[in-house]
C-alpha positions in Angstrom: 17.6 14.9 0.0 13.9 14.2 0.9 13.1 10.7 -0.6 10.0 9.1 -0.5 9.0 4.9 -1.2 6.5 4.4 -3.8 4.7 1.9 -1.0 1.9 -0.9 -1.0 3.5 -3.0 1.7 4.0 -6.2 -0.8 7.6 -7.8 -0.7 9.1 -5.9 -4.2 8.3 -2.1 -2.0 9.8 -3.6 1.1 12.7 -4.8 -0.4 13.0 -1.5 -2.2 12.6 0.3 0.7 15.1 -1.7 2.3 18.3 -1.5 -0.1 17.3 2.1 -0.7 17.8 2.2 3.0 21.6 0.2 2.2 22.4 2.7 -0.1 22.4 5.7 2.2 19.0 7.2 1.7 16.8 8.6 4.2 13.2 7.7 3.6 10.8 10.9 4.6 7.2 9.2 3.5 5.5 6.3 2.1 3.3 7.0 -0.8 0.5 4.8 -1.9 -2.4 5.5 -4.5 -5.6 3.7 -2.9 -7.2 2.6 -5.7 -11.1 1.7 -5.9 -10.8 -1.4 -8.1 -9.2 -4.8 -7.5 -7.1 -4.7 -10.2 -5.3 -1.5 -11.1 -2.9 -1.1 -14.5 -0.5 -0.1 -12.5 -0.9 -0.5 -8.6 -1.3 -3.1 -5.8 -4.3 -2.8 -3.8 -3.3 -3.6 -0.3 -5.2 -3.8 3.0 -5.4 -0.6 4.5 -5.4 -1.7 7.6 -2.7 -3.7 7.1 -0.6 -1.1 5.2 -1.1 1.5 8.5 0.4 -0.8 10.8 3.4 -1.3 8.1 3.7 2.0 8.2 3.6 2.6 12.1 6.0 -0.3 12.2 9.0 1.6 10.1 7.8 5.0 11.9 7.7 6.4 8.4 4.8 8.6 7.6 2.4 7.5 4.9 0.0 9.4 2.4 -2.7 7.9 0.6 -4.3 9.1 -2.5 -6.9 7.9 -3.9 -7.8 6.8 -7.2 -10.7 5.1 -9.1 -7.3 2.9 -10.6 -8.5 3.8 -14.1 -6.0 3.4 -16.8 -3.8 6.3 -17.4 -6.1 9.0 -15.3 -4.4 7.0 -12.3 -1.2 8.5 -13.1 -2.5 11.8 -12.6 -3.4 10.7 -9.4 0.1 9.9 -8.8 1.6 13.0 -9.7 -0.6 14.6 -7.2 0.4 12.8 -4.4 4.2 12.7 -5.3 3.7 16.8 -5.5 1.4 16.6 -2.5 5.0 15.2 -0.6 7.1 17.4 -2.0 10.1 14.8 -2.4 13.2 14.9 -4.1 13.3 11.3 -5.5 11.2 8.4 -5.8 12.1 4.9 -4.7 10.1 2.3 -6.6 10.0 -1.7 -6.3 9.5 -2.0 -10.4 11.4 -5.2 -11.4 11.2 -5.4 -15.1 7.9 -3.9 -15.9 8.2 -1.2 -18.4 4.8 -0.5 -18.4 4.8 1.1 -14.8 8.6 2.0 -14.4 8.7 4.0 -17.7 5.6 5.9 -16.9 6.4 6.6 -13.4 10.0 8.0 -14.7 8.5 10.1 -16.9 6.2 11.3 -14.3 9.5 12.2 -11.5 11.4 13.5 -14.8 8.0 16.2 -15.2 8.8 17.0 -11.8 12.7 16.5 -11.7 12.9 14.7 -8.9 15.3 11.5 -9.3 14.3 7.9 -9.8 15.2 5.5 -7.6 14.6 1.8 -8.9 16.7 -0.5 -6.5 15.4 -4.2 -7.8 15.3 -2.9 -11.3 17.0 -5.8 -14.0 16.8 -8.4 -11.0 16.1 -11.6 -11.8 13.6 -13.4 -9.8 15.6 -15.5 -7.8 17.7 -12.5 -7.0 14.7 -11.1 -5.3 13.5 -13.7 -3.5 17.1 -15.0 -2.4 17.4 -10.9 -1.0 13.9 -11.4 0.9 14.5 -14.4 2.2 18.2 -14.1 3.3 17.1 -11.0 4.8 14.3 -12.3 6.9 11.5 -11.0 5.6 8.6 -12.9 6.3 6.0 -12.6 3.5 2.5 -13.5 2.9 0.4 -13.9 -0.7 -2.9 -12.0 -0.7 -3.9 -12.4 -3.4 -3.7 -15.2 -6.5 -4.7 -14.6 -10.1 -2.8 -17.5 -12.0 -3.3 -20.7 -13.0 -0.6 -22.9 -10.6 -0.7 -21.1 -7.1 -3.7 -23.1 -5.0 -5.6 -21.0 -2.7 -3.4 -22.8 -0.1 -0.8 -20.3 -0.4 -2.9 -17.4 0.2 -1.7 -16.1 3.8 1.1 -18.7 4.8 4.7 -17.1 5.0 6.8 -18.1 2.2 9.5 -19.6 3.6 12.8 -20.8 1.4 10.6 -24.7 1.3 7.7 -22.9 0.6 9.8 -20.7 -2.3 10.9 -24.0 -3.7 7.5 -25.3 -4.3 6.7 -21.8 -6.0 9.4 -22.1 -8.1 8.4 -25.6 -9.5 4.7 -24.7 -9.7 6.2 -21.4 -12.0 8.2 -23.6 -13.9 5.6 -26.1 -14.8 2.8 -23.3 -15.5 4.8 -20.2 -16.9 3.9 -17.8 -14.4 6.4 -15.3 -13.4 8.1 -16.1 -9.9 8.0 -12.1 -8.9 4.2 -11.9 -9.7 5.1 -8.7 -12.0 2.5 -9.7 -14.5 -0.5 -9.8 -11.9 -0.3 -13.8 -11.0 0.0 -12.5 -7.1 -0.2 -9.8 -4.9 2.0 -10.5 -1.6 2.5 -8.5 2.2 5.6 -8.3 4.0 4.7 -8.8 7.9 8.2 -8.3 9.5 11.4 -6.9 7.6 14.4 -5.6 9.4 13.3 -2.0 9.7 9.7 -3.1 11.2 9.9 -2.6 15.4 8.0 -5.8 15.8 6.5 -8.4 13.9 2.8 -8.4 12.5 0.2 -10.8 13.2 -3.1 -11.6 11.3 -6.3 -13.5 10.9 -7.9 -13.8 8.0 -10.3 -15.9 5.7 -10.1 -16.2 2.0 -12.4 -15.6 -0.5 -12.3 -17.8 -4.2 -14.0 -15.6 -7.3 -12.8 -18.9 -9.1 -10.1 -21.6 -9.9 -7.7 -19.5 -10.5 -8.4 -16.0 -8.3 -8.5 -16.0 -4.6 -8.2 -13.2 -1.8 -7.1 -12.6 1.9 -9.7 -11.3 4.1 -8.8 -9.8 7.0 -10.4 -10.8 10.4 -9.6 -8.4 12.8 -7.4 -5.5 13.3 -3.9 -6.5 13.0 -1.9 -7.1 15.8 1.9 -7.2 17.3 4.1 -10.3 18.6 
């Protein structure tokens, strides 16, 4: 069966990608909807850069569509791209969010194709403790909470660094898997990448509270 990742290259469609790979499917393409705005209803907006050397790195072929991220019409954008691949099943990193995972299955149900939801009723700590167990080294790109200082943005969160998270989500009631919006994260080395990913970066503060990664350079290998 042809299966493809619903992919932005942040930790929850990594990890995805990576049980789905656990559980015996074969992965054809990474699909991600390249949205104009910064902050989509419904998708991470990654580096692009960034997301074609995540890509190169898993030797998985990705397809882009993009999308003005509007709410609802971005859907149809989605369906376009999933028919533009021709899959069989989706494999998405939802969590918990009904708002995306319910419209999305409703989308591969159109299309019977099957859903594939690995991380789907996880608690927080069960996702993290799976990241970090497993290696992956992660980055935040982006904050959009009150708790998380600019700080954070691009350092790998590492099982100290989660620990600190965890208290700063605890004292301001932000959701440790950023599934409401409080974060946008990138995964630069999993176990299915060939090599590890290496950036430079400034950051840019809108406010308090909302702070982004900018890339420097082209990525590069270690």
């Amino acid at each position: 069966m042809k299966i493809a990742v619903l992919f932005s290259g942040g930790k929850d469609s990594c990890l995805a990608l990576h049980l789905a790979k656990e559980q015996g499917h074969e992965i054809s393409y990474l699909l991600n909807i390249n949205v104009e705005n910064k902050d989509s209803f419904m998708f991470h907006k990654p580096e692009l850069k960034l997301l074609k050397m995540q890509a190169k790195e898993l030797g998985i072929k990705l397809i882009i569509q993009k999308s003005k991220g509007e709410k609802e019409a971005e859907l149809v954008d989605l369906e376009t791209l999933i028919k533009k691949a021709n899959v069989e099943g989706i494999v998405v990193g939802g969590i918990a969010s009904s708002y995306q995972g319910n419209r999305i299955k409703k989308i591969c149900d159109k299309l019977n194709i099957q859903f594939i939801a690995p991380l789907w009723n996880l608690t927080s700590e069960q996702v993290w403790e799976k990241l970090l167990n497993n290696n992956f080294k992660i980055i935040l790109t982006k904050i959009a909470c009150e708790g998380i200082s600019k700080e954070f943005i691009g350092k790998i969160i590492t099982k100290e660094k989660f620990e600190e998270l965890k208290k700063l989500s605890e004292k301001y009631k932000f959701r440790l898997d950023f599934e409401g919006g409080e974060a946008e994260s990138c995964v630069l080395y999993m176990p299915e990448f060939k090599n590890e990913i290496k950036i430079k970066f400034s950051i840019k503060s809108e406010n308090n509270y909302r702070h982004f990664l900018i890339l420097k350079n082209t990525p590069t290998l270690i």
